[in-house]
mmCIF file of the C-alpha atoms, coordinates in Angstrom:
data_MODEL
# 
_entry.id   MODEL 
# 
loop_
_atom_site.group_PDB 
_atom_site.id 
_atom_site.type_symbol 
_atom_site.label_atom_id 
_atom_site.label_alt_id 
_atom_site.label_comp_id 
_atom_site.label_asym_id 
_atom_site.label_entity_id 
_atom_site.label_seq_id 
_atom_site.pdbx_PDB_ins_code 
_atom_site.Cartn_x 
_atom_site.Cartn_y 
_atom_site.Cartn_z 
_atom_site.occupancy 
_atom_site.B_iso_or_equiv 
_atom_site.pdbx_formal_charge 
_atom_site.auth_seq_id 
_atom_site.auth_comp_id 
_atom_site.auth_asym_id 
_atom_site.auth_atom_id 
_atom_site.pdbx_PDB_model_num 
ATOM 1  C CA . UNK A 1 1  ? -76.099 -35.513 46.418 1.00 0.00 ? 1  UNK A CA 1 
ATOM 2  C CA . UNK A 1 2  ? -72.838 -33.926 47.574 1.00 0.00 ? 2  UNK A CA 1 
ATOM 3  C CA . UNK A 1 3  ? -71.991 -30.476 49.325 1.00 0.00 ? 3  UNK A CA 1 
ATOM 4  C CA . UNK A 1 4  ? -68.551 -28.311 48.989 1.00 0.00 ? 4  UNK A CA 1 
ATOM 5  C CA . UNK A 1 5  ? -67.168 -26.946 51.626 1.00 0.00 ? 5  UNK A CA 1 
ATOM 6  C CA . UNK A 1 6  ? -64.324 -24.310 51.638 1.00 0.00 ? 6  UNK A CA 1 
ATOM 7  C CA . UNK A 1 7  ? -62.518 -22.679 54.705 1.00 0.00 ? 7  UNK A CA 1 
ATOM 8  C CA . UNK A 1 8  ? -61.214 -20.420 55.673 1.00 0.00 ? 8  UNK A CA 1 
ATOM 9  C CA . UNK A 1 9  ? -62.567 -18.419 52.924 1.00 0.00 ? 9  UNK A CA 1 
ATOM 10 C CA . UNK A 1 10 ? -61.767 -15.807 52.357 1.00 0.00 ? 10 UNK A CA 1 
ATOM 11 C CA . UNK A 1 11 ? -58.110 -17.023 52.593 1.00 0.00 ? 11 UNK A CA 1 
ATOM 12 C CA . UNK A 1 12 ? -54.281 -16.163 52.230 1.00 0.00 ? 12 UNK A CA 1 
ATOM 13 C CA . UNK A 1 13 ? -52.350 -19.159 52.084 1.00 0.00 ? 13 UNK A CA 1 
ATOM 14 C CA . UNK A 1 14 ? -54.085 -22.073 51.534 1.00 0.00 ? 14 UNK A CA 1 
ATOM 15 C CA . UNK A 1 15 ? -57.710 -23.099 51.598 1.00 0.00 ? 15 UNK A CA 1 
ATOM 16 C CA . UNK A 1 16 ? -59.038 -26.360 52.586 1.00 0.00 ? 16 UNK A CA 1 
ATOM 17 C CA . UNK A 1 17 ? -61.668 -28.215 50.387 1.00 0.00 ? 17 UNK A CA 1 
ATOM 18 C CA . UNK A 1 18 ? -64.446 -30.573 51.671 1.00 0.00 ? 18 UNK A CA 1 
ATOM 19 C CA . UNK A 1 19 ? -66.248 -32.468 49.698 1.00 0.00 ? 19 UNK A CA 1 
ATOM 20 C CA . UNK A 1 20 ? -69.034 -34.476 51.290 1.00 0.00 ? 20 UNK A CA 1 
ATOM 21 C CA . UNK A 1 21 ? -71.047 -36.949 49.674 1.00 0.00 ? 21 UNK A CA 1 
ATOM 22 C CA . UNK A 1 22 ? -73.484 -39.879 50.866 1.00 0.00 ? 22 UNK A CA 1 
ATOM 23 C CA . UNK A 1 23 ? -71.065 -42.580 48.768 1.00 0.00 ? 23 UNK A CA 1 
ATOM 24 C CA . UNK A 1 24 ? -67.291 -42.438 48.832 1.00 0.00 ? 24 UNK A CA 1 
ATOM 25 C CA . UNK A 1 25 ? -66.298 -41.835 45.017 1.00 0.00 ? 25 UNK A CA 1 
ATOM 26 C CA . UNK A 1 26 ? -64.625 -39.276 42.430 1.00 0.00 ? 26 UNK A CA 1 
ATOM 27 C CA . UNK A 1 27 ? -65.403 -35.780 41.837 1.00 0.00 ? 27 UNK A CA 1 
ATOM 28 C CA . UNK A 1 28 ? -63.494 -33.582 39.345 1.00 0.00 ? 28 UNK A CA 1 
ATOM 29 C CA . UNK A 1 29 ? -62.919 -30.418 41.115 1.00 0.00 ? 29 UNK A CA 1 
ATOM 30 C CA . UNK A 1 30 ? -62.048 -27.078 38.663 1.00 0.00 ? 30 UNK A CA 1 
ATOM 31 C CA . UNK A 1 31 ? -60.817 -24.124 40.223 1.00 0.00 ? 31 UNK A CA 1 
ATOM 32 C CA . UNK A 1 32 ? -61.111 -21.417 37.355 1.00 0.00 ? 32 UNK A CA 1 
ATOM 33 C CA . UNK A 1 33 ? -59.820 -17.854 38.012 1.00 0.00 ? 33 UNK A CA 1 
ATOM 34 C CA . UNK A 1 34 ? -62.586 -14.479 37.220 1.00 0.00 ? 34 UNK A CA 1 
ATOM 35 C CA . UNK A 1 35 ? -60.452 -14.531 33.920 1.00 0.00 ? 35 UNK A CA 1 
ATOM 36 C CA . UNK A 1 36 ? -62.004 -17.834 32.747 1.00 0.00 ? 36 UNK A CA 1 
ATOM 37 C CA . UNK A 1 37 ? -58.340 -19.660 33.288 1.00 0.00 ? 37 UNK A CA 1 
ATOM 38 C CA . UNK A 1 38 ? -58.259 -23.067 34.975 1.00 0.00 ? 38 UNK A CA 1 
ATOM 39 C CA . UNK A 1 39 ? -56.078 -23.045 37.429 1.00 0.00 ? 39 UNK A CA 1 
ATOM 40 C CA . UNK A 1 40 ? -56.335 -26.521 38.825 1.00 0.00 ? 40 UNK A CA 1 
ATOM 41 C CA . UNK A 1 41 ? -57.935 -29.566 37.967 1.00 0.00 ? 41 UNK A CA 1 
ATOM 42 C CA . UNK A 1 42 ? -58.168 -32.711 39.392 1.00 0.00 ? 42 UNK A CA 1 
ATOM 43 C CA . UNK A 1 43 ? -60.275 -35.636 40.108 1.00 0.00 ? 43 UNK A CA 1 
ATOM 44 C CA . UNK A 1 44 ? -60.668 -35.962 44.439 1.00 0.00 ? 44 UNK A CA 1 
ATOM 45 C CA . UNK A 1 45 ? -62.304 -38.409 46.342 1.00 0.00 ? 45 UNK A CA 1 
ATOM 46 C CA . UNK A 1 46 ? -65.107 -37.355 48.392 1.00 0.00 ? 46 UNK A CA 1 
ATOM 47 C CA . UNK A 1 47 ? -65.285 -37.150 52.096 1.00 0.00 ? 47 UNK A CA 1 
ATOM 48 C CA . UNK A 1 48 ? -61.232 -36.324 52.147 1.00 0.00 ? 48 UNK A CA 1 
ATOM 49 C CA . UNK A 1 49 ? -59.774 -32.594 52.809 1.00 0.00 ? 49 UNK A CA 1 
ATOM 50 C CA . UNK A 1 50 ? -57.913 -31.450 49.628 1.00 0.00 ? 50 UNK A CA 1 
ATOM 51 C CA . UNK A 1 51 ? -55.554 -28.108 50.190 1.00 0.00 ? 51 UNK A CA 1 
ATOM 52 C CA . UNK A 1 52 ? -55.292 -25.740 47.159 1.00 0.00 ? 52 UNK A CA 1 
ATOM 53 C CA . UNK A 1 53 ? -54.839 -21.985 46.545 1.00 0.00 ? 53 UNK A CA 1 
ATOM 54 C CA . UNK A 1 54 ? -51.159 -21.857 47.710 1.00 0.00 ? 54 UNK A CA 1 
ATOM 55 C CA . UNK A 1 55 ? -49.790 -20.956 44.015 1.00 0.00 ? 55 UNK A CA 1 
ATOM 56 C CA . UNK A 1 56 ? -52.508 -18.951 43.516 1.00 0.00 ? 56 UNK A CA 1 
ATOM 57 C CA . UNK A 1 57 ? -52.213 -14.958 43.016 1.00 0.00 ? 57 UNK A CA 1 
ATOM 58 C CA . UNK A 1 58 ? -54.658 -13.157 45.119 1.00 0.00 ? 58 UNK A CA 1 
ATOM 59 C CA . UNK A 1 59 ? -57.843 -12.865 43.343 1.00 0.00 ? 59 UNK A CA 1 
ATOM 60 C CA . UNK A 1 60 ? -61.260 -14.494 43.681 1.00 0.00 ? 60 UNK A CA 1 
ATOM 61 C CA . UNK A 1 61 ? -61.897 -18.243 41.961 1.00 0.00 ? 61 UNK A CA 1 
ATOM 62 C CA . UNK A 1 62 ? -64.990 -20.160 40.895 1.00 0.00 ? 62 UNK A CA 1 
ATOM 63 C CA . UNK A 1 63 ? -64.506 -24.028 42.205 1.00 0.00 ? 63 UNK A CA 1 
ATOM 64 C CA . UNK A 1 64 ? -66.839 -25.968 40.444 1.00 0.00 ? 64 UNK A CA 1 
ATOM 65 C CA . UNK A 1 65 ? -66.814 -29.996 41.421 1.00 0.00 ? 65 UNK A CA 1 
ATOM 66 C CA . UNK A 1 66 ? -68.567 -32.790 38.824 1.00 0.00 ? 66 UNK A CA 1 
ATOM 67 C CA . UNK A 1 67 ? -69.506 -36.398 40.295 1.00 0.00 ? 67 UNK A CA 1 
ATOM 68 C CA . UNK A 1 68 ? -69.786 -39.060 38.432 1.00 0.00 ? 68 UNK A CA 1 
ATOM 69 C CA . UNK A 1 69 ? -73.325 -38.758 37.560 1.00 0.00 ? 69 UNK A CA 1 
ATOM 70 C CA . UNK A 1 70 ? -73.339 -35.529 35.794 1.00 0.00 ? 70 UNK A CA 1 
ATOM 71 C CA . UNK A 1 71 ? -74.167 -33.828 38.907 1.00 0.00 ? 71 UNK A CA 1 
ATOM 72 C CA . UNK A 1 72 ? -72.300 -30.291 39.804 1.00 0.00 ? 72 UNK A CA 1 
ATOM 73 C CA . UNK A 1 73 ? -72.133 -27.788 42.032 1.00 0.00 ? 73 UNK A CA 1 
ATOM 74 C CA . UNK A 1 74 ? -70.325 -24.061 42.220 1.00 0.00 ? 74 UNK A CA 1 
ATOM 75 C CA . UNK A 1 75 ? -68.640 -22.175 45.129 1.00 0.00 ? 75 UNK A CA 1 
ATOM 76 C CA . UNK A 1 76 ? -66.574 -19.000 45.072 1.00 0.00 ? 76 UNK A CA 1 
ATOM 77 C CA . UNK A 1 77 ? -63.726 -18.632 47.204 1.00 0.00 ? 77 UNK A CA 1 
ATOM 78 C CA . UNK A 1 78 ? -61.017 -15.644 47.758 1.00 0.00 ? 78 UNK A CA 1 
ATOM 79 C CA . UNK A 1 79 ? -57.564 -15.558 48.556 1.00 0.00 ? 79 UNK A CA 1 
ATOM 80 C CA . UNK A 1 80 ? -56.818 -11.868 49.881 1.00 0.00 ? 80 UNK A CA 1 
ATOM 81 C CA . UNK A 1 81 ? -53.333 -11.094 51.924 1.00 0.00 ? 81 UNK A CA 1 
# 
């Protein structure tokens, strides 16, 4: 079971990711846009900060993070100046 974190949020520079898990492993962590773009994509280890959004236009995004298992969970951030 993991959890997803994501502060501050909303956010205008950059947002900070958490991604906390019981085991230390890979996730793949999407960020796709309200347009249905993917924006970033990349596999993260758990229990580590990852900072995204600093390309990103202002907008809000759907971050959706896989484990290894199959397992997934969905946030929404928003970057706003």
């Amino acid at each position: 079971i993991f959890n997803i974190n994501v502060y501050p949020n909303p956010f205008n520079q950059e947002a900070t990711l958490f991604i906390q898990s019981s085991n230390n492993n890979k996730t793949q962590v999407q960020i796709i846009d309200m347009m249905g773009n993917l924006v970033w994509n990349e596999q993260v280890n758990t229990n580590t900060t990852v900072a995204v959004g600093n390309d990103f236009a202002n907008g809000t995004y759907i971050v959706k993070v896989l484990n290894e298992t199959g397992e997934q969970t969905i946030h929404r951030m928003i970057k706003s100046n």
